[in-house]
Steps between C-alpha positions, in 0.01 A plus 500: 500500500704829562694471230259419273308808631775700417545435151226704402724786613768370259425776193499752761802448682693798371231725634458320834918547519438868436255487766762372751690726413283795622405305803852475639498919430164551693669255743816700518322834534298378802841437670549856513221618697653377868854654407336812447341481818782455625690802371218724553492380891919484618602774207224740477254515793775419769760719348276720409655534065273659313663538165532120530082472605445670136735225329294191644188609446597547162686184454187324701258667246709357202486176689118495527440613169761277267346220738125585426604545123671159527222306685250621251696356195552190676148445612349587131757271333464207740102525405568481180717230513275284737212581296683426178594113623140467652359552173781241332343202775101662423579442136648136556218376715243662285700304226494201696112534592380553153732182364359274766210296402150537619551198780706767691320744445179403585597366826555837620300791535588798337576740822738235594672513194485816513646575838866377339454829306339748798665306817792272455701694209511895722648267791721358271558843365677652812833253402545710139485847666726620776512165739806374332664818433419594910609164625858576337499901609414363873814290515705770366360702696530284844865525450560847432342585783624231733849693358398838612402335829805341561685867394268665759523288855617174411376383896126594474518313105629208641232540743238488234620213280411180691120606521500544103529106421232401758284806350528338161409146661179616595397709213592185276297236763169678365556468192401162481197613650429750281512309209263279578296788633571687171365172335172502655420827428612403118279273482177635682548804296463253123202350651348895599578611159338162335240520724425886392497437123316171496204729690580770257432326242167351629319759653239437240464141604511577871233748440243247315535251781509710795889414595642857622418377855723218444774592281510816751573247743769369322622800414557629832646173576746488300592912599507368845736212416736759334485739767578243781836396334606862426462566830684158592792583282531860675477409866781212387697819339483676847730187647802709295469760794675257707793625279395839492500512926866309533602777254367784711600337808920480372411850401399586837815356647720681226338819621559458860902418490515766179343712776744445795750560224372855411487564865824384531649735250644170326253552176293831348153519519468541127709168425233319743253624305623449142603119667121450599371546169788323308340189797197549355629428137671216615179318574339689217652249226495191705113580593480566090649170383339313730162651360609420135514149609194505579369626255670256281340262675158639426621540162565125467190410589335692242751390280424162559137538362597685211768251359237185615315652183798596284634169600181315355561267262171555202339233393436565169814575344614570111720235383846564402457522115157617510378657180274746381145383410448622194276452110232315764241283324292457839470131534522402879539189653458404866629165522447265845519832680488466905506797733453597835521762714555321824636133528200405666203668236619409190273719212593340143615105471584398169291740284554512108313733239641617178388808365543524118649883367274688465199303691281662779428282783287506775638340870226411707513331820367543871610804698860403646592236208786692375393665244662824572787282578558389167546854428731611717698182414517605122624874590799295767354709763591127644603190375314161453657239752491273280393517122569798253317722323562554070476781300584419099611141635729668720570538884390802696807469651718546197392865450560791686300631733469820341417379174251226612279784667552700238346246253192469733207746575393475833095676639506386829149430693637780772721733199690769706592863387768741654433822626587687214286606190312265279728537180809377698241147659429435124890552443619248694349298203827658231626803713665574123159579366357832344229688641284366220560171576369496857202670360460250258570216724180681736295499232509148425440399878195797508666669795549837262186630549496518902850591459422788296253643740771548811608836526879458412387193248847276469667687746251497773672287799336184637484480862687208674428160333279693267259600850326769279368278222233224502580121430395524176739755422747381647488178316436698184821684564690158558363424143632732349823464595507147379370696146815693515711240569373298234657155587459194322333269802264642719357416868185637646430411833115596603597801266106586429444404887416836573277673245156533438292283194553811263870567581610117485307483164661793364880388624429138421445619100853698568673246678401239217660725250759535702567057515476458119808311417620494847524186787224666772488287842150622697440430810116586600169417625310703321282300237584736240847512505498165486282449243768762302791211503576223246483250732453467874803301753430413809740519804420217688434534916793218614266459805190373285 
């Protein structure tokens, strides 16, 4: 799971190396911060130089200032490395989400989808900035100074050592803990951020019933849930102070024989001191590796949800071979088509209808018969379980995806717009169309006029899922984009649900010029749009 983790880093491995390369600088300039003291204690104070005072305060200012310049570069190139690979694993699982078929999807809610984007991924994240890079600059670093150590008072080092592998024991013992701390908290936080969007998104609906009481409830709930493991996986980070007080008591012990030593006359005060804080860096890299194991460990358990999606195998695929749908006639067959969406409530069992090019048809059929199904099955937003689906006497499955959906226009009972201005929604229809062409395509689906009387006209901006229009706009809007997009079959799912007697008269005379020579599948209840079709097909209830 590392490794795989780490490829992401792969195209920006020469930067990360450059990166290293700084570190063991910064590394090597914090080294000389103790010698100095050093000097400035035995050479200068004692002996009372001052020509020499001048020299190390300017060679300790060069220090602190090549160091700072140093650190800086490092930090800013580390961030842009990390955030470079984080945005190479976003992309993939955004990939990943948007080729996986509406079975995964829709088992999900969105915030927990999303919290592989706004959780999992920044943990992840920490592995293609400096934790690498550190983890190798700490070893080097463990040595060097273990070396100057050694050089210093070889005793009081030796003294020191044994209590290093036993302080690595028990920083490594919680990380075990930690992880599955660190996975907790993971996962409370996905269910706080679906839990905030999904009442986000209804605060309309929790209004009309009277539900703010409740989902309040739940709110804080879930809040509360979060908070308790955070606070569980920091008391369970406090158990690495049991390596942090073994440290500090060798350090205490190091002080008291370095002491008798100085009082002894067998060792100078300022090599005591400069050996103290050269202690302190000792532990410094073992504490530091041990913490980048742990936070690998948290970073594996992210990773872990993020490549359970990437890792997904879609079930509907494009075949190998697949070709382009193209010169469509509209005929389409659905022949001994069964679907369901759980094994135990199956929705279609051997259905067949053939639509002739060019024919409008009606489905009717009780609420829950599969109706919408049948569309959704034609588009491959899933696949039959048994049975296919025919367009010119030819599998669904032979095309590709992008072609098949190109080849259909889709108003949805529910259409949605993005947050952006009304001339890129209809886009979406032919994003190579003119300007005139979107106006023309408005026309025809009577959404110019009310258009026209915004303030910024095209270019005024919807709010999110078109918030700032009514239904029959927005369904008016979803029109015309099928207008624009001009394709030879066409599916309207309750597409007239939503307006009033005058607007569905007025759109029904533009959507029937709109089906001339074209295969139209309509799913509705309303009488009149019923009465519009050739012929009427009904979806039978299996449970009748």
């Amino acid at each position: 799971m590392l490794f795989r983790t780490l490829t992401f880093l792969k195209p920006w491995l020469k930067w990360h190396a450059l990166g290293l390369f700084l570190t063991i600088i910064a590394a090597g300039l914090a080294l000389v911060q103790p010698w100095v003291s050093r000097l400035l204690i035995d050479k200068v104070l004692i002996a009372g130089n001052t020509d020499m005072l001048l020299k190390i305060c300017f060679a300790y200012l060069a220090a602190v200032l090549l160091g700072s310049l140093v650190g800086m570069s490092t930090s800013v190139l580390f961030s842009w490395v990390g955030q470079s690979a984080a945005i190479d694993l976003k992309m993939t699982l955004y990939r990943k989400l948007n080729s996986l078929s509406m079975a995964f999807t829709g088992r999900k809610r969105v915030g927990e989808l999303m919290a592989g984007f706004t959780s999992d991924i920044p943990v992840m994240q920490s592995l293609y900035s400096s934790t690498l890079s550190s983890t190798i600059s700490e070893i080097i670093r463990f040595f060097v100074v273990l070396a100057v150590m050694i050089s210093i008072n070889p005793r009081l080092t030796l003294l020191a050592i044994p209590s290093i592998p036993l302080f690595a024991v028990i920083i490594a013992l919680t990380g075990t803990m930690l992880k599955k701390a660190s996975a907790e908290v993971q996962e409370k936080r996905a269910f706080f951020t679906a839990t905030l969007q999904e009442q986000l998104t209804g605060l309309r609906t929790s209004a009309a019933f009277n539900l703010e009481e409740r989902e309040s409830s739940k709110f804080n709930h879930s809040m509360t849930d979060l908070m308790r493991s955070s606070i569980r996986l920091t008391v369970k980070g406090f158990v690495i102070n049991a390596g942090g007080l073994l440290a500090s008591t060798t350090l205490i012990l190091v002080i008291w024989l370095g002491g008798k030593e100085v009082i002894a006359g067998k060792m100078d005060v300022g090599v005591l001191i400069a050996f103290i804080s050269y202690f302190g860096m000792l532990f410094g890299p073992v504490g530091s590796i041990a913490g980048v194991a742990t936070q690998i460990l948290k970073a594996m358990g992210a990773a872990e949800r993020v490549f359970g999606v990437i890792d997904t195998e879609p079930a509907v695929t494009e075949l190998p071979g697949a070709v382009k749908l193209a010169q469509v006639k509209g005929k389409v067959e659905f022949k001994n088509v069964s679907f369901s969406y759980t094994e135990e409530s199956p929705v279609l069992v051997n259905f067949n209808e053939v639509i002739r090019a060019g024919e409008t048809v009606a489905f009717s059929g009780d609420s829950g018969s599969g109706k919408t199904t049948l569309i959704s099955l034609l588009l491959r937003f899933y696949d039959p379980d048994t049975g296919d689906i025919l367009i010119d006497g030819k599998s669904v499955k032979n095309f590709t995806l992008e072609s098949l959906r190109n080849s259909i226009g889709v108003v949805f009972q529910d259409p949605f717009l993005y947050h952006c201005s009304v001339a890129e929604n209809i886009l979406l229809g032919r994003p190579e169309a003119s300007m005139e062409e979107v106006e023309t395509a408005a026309k025809s689906a009577h959404a110019h006029e009310f258009i026209s009387s915004f303030p910024e006209g095209y270019n005024t901006v919807v709010g999110e899922r078109g918030s700032s229009l009514s239904g029959g706009q927005l369904q008016r809007l979803a029109l015309a984009r099928v207008f624009l997009k001009n394709p030879p079959i066409i599916v309207l799912d309750e597409a007239t649900s939503a307006l009033d007697s005058n607007s569905e008269s007025i759109v029904q005379d533009a959507v029937s010029l709109l089906l001339q020579n074209r295969t139209c599948l309509v799913i509705a209840h309303r009488q009149t749009t019923v009465d519009s079709a050739d012929r009427i097909a009904r979806v039978p209830n299996i449970l009748d």
